[in-house]
C-alpha positions as CSV (number, residue, x, y, z in Angstrom):
1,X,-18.4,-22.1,-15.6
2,X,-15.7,-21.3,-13.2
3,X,-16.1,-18.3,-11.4
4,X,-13.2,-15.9,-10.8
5,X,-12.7,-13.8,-7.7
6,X,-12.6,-10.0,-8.6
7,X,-10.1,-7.9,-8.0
8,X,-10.3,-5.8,-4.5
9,X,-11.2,-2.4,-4.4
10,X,-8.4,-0.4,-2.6
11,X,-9.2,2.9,-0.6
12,X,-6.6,5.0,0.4
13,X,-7.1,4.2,4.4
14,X,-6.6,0.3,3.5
15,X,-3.4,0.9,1.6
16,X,-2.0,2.8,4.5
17,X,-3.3,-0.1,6.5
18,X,-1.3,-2.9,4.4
19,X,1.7,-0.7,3.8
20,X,1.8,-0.5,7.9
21,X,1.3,-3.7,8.2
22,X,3.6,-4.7,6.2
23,X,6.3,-2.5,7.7
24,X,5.6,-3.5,11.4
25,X,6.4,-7.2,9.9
26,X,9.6,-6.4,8.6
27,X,8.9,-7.1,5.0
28,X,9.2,-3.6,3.6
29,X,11.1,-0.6,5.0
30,X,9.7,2.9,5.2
31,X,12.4,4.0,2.3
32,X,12.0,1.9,0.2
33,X,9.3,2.9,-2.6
34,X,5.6,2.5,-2.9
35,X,5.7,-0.2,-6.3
36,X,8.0,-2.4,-3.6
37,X,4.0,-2.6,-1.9
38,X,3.3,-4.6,-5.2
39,X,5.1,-7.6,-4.9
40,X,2.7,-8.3,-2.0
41,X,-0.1,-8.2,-4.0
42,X,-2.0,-10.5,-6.6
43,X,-1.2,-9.0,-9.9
44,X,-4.8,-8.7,-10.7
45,X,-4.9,-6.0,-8.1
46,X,-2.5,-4.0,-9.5
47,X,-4.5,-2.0,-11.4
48,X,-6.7,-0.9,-8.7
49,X,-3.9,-0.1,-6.4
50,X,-2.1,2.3,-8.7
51,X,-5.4,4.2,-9.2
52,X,-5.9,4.6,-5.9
53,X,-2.4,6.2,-5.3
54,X,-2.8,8.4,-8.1
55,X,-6.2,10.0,-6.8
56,X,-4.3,11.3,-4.0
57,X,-1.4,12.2,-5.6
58,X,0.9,9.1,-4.6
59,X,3.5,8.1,-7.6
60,X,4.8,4.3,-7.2
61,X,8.6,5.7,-6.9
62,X,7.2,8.1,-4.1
63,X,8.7,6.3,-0.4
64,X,6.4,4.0,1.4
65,X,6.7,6.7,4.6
66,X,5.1,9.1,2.2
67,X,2.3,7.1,2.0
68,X,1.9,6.3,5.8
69,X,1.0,8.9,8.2
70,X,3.9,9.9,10.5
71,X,3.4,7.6,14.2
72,X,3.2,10.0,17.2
73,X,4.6,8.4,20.2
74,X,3.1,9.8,23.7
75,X,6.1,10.0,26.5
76,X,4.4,7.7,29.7
């Protein structure tokens, strides 16, 4: 029997996480929409990803800098 990996269990705080990630990298912009996050996903995490976002609200077409929390800069 072959054992396969289950899918990961998003919260809300880890999306935000990835989506920043993601961002700082250069491999999404802030405008672009939330379902762009998917491509950067296995597809058998899909499913858990878009429930996540819709227990707070999020829609896929909603923009990625809806979904992270605006970066406060402190002046030095």
């Amino acid at each position: 029997m072959v054992a396969t990996p289950l899918p990961q269990t998003y919260t809300l705080s880890a999306l935000q996480d990835d989506a920043r990630t993601l961002v700082q990298q250069g491999k999404v912009s802030r405008n672009e929409p939330i379902y762009t996050l998917l491509a950067h996903l296995p597809d058998r995490e899909h499913t858990s990803f878009e429930r996540e976002l819709a227990l707070h609200d999020y829609l896929l077409r909603d923009r990625i800098a809806d979904l992270i929390p605006q970066e406060r800069w402190q002046n030095d």
